[in-house]
Phi, psi and omega in degrees: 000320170304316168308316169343288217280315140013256155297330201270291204319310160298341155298327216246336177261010180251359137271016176272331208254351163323312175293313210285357189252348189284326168267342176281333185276329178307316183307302166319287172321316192278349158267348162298333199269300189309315180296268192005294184304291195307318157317337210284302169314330186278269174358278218284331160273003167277334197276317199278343161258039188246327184280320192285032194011025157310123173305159172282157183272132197269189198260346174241145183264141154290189185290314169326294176308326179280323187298272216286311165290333188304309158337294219275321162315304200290308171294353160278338181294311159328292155304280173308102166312121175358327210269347197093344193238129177305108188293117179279151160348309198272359194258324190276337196264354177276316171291316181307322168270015190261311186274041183048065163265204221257148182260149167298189197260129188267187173213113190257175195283159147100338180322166165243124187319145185114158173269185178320267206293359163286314170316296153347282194294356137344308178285071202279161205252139198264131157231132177286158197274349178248347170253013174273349175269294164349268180342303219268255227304313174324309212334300168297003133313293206269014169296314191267025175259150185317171181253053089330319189271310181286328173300324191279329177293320165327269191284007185242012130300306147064067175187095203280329198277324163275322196227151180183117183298310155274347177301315199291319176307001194248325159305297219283331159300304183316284193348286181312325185289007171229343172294322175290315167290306174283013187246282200334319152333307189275320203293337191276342218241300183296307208267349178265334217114157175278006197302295203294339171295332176254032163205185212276352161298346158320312201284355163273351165280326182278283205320309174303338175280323165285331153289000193282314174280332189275321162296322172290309184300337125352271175345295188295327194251024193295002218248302162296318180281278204307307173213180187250100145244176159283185174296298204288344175270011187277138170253099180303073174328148147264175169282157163316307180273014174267344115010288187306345194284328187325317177287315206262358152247346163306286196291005166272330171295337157315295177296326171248355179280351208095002166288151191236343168211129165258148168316140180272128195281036193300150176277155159258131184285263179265171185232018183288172200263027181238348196257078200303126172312121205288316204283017158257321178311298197320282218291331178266008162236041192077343197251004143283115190193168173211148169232128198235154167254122203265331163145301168283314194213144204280154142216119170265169193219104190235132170264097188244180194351150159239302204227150198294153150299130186251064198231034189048083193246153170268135182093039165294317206285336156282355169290085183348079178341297183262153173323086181288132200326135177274147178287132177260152120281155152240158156192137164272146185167141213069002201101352184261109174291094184251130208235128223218107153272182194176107184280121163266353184251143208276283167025282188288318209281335179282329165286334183301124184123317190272328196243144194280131192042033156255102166263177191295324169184186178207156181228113171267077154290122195246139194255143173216129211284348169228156214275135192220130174301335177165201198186167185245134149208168176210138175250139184242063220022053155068016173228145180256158170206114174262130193240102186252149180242123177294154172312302163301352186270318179295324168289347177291315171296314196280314200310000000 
């Protein structure tokens, strides 16, 4: 009876307890299907390093493995450019010269061994013994000339015991402290009488002529007084009346150093911003230069483009202000020096054509009056410089 009684009982609890184990096995199942799943990428990169002949990969990475793909990331991110394909070397340096950056130094046929400047000291420079006494003697004169003009003198003298740009300017301030009281003398003398000259009212015309100078000379060296530079940036004013002087010392210098061409000097004219600047005109069809004779060797000087046109063109504002370096040639030939510029950066090369005095480019054949053996040359901040050595000069060197 008991056994019955039992049996029911274990009969009457076994659909009670049917649901509660149908869910708990679900549970199971469905958290086994997930690790599986979840398992399935290791498994599969254990299989793909069993072919590579890799140990296989467990399923947690260490810090190391995270550390070491991050690495491995990044430096492939590095290497591939946006586009996938590895940008070459030779591509960054063609844009650099497209966008006027600094050039090598090239080598064309007829060069002569050696750089510039071995050549250049080489050379002796021709001065006649009477205008280099001329010069000397001048100083305190050519001291009140701009300080362009005394550096260009400076260095195309190249003797410092005759010509020195600050001995003159300092000569040429003492002057004036005494030139500025005898021109104020006369004007007192012409406009009260001479009368005035004998009495103690002169002495208020000499005091004014010596502050006048000690203020302008104050003025001319205010660069040396006022602030600290070196010598070579310190800038050496002229006088008031050295300005007039420019011509009449271009063309005596002309005459006894050996220059055979000066920069061309164009007047300027109108200044509207439709009016291109003449002596930039000069430089973009070539003809700014000089050519000078040294006695053994010719030396030119070319000046090429500085600044872009500036003539309210649309799409100005992509254009670079200053001029990016032009591709050069050179060749000697025939008795002839030629020298071929040529605008590379496409920026600028669209406008070239379109706009009044910019062409694309220019070829200067410069004629040389003696038979010339090779040449040197060096490019700079847009400026060439050339040393061609005549033939008679090189047997003179070699004798």
């Amino acid at each position: 009876m008991e056994e019955k009684e039992g049996k029911t009982q274990e009969v009457s609890e076994s659909p009670s307890a049917g649901p509660a184990e149908t869910k708990e096995t679900r549970n199971k199942e469905g958290a086994q299907e997930i690790q599986e799943v979840a398992a399935l990428p290791d498994e599969e990169m254990a299989r793909e390093g069993d072919r590579d002949g890799q140990p296989p990969a467990t399923g947690k990475a260490t810090d190391g493995d995270d550390n070491r793909a991050a690495d491995d990331d990044s430096a492939q991110t590095a290497e591939v450019p946006d586009n996938g394909e590895k940008e070459p070397a030779s591509s960054k340096d063609a844009a650099t010269q497209s966008a006027g950056g600094p050039q090598a130094q090239r080598h064309f046929p007829g060069e002569l061994p050696g750089s510039f400047e071995e050549v250049l000291t080489r050379i002796p420079r021709r001065n006649p013994l009477g205008f280099l006494l001329v010069v000397c003697v001048l100083q305190p004169v050519l001291g009140a000339l701009p300080h362009d003009v005394k550096a260009e003198l400076e260095a195309r003298i190249d003797k410092p015991l005759c010509f020195n740009a600050a001995r003159a300017t300092g000569l040429n301030i003492l002057c004036n402290m005494i030139l500025y009281p005898v021109v104020l003398m006369v004007l007192a003398a012409m406009v009260r009488g001479v009368d005035i000259l004998f009495s103690q009212n002169i002495n208020v015309f000499i005091l004014t002529g010596i502050f006048l100078g000690l203020v302008e000379g104050g003025y001319r060296l205010r660069d040396g007084i006022f602030h600290v530079k070196p010598e070579e940036e310190v800038v050496l004013r002229g006088a008031f009346y050295g300005m007039p002087m420019v011509g009449l010392v271009h063309g005596f210098v002309s005459r006894n150093s050996g220059l055979l061409r000066q920069l061309p000097i164009p007047i300027e004219g109108f200044y509207d911003k439709g009016f291109v600047e003449k002596l930039e005109r000069e430089r973009r069809y070539g003809q700014a230069y000089t050519l000078e004779d040294l006695g053994d060797a010719y030396h030119l000087r070319m000046e090429f483009p500085r600044l872009t046109p500036d003539i309210g063109l649309a799409g100005r504002t992509d254009l670079p202000r200053e001029m990016p370096d032009y591709a050069y040639e050179l060749e000697l030939k025939d008795g002839h020096f030629i020298v071929k510029g040529r605008c590379v950066d496409e920026r600028v090369r669209k406008v070239t054509g379109n706009v009044g005095a910019f062409p694309s480019g220019f070829t200067t054949v410069i004629p040389l009056g003696e038979r010339v053996q090779g040449y040197s040359y060096h490019y700079d901040d847009k400026i060439l410089q050339v040393i061609l050595l005549k033939e008679q000069g090189a047997q003179r060197r070699a004798a």
